[in-house]
Each structure stands twice: as C-alpha cells, then as structure tokens.
C-alpha positions as CSV (number, residue, x, y, z in Angstrom):
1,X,15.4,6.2,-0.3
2,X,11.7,6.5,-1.3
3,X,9.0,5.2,1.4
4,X,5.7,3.4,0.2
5,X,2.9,3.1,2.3
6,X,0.9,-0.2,1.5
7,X,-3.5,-0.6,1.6
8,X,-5.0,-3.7,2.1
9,X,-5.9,-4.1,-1.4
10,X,-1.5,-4.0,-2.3
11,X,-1.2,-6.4,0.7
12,X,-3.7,-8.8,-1.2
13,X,-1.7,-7.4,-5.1
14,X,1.0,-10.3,-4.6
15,X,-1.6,-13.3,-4.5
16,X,-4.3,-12.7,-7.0
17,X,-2.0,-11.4,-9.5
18,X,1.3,-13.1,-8.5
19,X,4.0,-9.5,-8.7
20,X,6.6,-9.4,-5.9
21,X,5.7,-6.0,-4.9
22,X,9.3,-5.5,-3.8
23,X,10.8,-6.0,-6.8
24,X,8.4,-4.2,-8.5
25,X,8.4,-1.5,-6.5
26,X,12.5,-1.3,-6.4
27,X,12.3,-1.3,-10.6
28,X,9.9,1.7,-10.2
29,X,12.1,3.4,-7.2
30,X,15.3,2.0,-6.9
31,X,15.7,1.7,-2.3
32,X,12.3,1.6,-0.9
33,X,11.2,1.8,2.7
34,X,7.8,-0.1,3.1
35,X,5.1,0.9,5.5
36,X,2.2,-0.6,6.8
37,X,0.0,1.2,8.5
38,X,-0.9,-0.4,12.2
39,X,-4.8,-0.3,11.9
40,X,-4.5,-2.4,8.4
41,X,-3.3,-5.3,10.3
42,X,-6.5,-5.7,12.1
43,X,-8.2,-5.3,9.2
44,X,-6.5,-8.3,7.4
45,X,-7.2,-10.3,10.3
46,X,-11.1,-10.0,10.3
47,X,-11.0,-9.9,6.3
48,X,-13.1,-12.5,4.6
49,X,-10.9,-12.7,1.6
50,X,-9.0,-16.0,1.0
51,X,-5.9,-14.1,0.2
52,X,-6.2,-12.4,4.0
53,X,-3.6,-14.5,6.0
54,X,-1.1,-14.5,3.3
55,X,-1.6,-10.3,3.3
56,X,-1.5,-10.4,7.0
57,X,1.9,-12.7,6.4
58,X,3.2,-10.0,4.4
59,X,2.2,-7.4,6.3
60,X,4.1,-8.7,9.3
61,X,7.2,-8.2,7.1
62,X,7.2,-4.9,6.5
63,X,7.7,-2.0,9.3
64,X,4.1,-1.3,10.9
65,X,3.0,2.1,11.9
66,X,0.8,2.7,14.6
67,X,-1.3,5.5,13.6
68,X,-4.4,7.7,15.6
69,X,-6.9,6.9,12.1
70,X,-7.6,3.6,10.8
71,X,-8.7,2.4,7.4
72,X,-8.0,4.3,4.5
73,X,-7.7,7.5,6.7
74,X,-4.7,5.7,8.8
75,X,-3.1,5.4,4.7
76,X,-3.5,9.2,4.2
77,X,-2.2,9.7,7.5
78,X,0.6,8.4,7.5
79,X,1.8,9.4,3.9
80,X,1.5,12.4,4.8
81,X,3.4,12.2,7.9
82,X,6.2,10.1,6.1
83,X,6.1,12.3,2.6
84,X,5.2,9.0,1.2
85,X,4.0,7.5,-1.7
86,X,0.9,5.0,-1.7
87,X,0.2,2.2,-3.3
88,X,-3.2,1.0,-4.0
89,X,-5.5,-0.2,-6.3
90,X,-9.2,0.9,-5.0
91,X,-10.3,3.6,-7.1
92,X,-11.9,6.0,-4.1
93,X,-8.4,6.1,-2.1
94,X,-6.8,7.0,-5.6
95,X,-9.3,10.0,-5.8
96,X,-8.6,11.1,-2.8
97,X,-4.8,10.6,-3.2
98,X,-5.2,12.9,-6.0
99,X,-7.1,15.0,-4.5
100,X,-4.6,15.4,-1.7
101,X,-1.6,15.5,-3.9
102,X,0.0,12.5,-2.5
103,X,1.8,10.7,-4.9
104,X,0.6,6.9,-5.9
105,X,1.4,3.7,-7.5
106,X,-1.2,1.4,-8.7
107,X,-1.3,-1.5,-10.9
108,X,-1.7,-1.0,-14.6
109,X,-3.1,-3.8,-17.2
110,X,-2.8,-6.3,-14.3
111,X,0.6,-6.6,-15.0
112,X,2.5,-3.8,-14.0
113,X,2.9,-0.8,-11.6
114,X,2.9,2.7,-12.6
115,X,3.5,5.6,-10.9
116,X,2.1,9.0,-10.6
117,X,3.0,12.4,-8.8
118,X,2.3,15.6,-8.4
C-alpha cells in the first residue's frame, strides 16, 4: 500500500475542479493510505477561501499527523518520515519536492493526476 500526503491546495482539488481524489488517486496507485498533515488543519480553518470548510471536511476524513513543522515544511516532513508521495498543485512545494527527491502527484490539464518519481 502506497501513502499520500495531502497540501491544502489537494484538500481544496475536489471542489474547484470536482475529481474524487480517492478514486483518482486509487486509479494512479491501486491501495492508498492518506495523510494529512496536523498543522494543515489549522490552516484550513483560518483560510479565506470559500472552498475552506469543505477542505477542512475532508481533511477530517483522512488520518491526521501531528507533525513538529507546519505549512509546507510539516508536508516535507512528514513524507519523508512516511516514504510518502505528495500531492499538490503549488508550483514552489513541487520544486522543492523535486529538489528533495520526493515523489509527487499533481493535477494535469485540470482534469487528471499524474505522477512523478525519482
């Protein structure tokens, strides 16, 4: 079974663009483990987005993480603690993924997801 760690911006993926990340991400994967990292759910709860309580919905329904970093660092974090892939769509975490070497999934056209590792 593959993990996923999940960034605000995949939290929000589901309701501007209407994919079920599960699915989506079980096409990609096959059994997937979804993480949230702790510090994120704060985050959704002071976001000014319109899409925030639905994230913070989701969020609730995945398995949440505590983690020592928060934002984008508690994502790295934990990835690398789990051996996990990410999935986002904000262009500096992807850099830094890359960077890193952690492997990521991110949305392609708007429609679907795509993977890639290292």
């Amino acid at each position: 079974m593959q993990t996923v760690v999940l960034d605000t911006n995949a939290l929000l993926m589901p309701f501007e663009i209407r994919i079920n990340l599960d699915l989506a991400l079980q096409d990609l994967l096959g059994e997937v483990r979804i993480l949230v990292p702790g510090p994120l759910v704060g985050e959704l709860k002071h976001l000014d987005h319109r899409f925030a309580g639905a994230a913070l919905s989701l969020a609730r329904k995945y398995e949440i993480v505590p983690t020592a970093e928060t934002g984008d660092n508690a994502v790295v974090e934990l990835a690398k603690k789990e051996g996990a892939y990410v999935l986002t769509n904000d262009k500096e975490l992807r850099r830094r993924l890359r960077k890193e070497r952690i492997p990521l999934i991110y949305l392609r056209s708007g429609t679907h997801l795509t993977l890639e590792t290292y």
